[in-house]
C-alpha positions in Angstrom: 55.7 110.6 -53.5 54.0 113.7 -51.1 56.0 116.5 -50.4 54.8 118.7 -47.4 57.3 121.3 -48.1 60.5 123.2 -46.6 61.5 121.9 -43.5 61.9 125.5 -42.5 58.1 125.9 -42.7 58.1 123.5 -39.5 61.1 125.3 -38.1 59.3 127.8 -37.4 56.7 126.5 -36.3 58.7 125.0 -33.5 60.6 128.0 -33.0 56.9 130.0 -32.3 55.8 127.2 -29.6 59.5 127.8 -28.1 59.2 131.6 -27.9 62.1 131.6 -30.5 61.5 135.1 -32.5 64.9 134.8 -34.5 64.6 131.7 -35.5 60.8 132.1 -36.7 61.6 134.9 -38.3 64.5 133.0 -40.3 63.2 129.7 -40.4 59.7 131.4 -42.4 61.8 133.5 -44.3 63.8 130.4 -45.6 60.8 128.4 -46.4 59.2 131.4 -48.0 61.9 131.7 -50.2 62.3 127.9 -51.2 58.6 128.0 -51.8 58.6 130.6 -54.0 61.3 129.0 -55.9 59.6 125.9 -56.6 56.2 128.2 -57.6 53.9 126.5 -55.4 51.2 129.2 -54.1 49.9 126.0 -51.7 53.4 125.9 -50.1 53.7 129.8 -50.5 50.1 130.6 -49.2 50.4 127.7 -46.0 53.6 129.3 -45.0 52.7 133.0 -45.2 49.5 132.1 -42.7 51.4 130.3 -40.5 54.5 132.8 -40.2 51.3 135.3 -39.8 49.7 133.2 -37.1 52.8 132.6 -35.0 53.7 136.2 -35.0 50.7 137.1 -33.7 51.5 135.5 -30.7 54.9 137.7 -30.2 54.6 140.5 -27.7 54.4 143.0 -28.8 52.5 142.0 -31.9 53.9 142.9 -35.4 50.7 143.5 -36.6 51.6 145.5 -39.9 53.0 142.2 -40.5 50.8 140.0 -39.7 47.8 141.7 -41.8 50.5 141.8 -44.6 50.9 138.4 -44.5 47.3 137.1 -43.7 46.6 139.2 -46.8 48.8 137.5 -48.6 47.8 134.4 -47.9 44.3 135.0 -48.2 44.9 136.4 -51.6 46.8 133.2 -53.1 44.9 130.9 -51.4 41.4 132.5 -52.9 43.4 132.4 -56.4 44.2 128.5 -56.1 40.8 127.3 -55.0 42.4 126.7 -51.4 39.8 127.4 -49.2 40.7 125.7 -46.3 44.1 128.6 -45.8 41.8 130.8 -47.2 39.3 130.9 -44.2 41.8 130.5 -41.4 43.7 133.6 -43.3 40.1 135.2 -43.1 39.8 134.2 -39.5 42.8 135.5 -38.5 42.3 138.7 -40.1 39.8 139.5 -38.5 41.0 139.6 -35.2 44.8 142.3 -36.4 42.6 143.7 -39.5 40.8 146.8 -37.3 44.1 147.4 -36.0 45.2 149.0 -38.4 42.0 151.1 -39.5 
């Protein structure tokens, strides 16, 4: 059996291709919270750089939040030998990281 995780996680997905900022925010807040509850950092680390990735295509962008969660993510996914979120946390990064400097 695979399991790809909370349906929430691709909630919000949708909801950032629809412009929907309440319903990402509480569609990646659900699935953050399921994931941690099962205590998979994969889950955990995929959803936190995708709730980071589709909020930095809000306007304004949130990005305190995004660098917290691309951090995040970065950080569990270097832990767990997931390098694949690791480098698109990196990449992603990059681009809010000075923002805040």
């Amino acid at each position: 059996t695979t399991f790809f995780g909370s349906v929430e996680h691709y909630l919000g997905m949708v909801s950032a291709v629809l412009d929907d900022w309440a319903g990402v925010d509480h569609a990646f807040t659900e699935a953050t919270r399921a994931h941690e509850a099962l205590g998979s950092p994969p889950l955990l680390a995929r959803t936190q750089f995708e709730y980071a990735r589709a909020l930095s295509h809000r306007h304004p962008v949130p990005v305190a939040q995004v660098v917290a969660l691309g951090r995040a993510a970065q950080g569990s996914a270097e832990r767990h030998g997931l390098a694949g979120i690791a480098a698109r946390s990196a990449g992603l990064l990059g681009r809010f990281d000075v923002a805040l400097a």
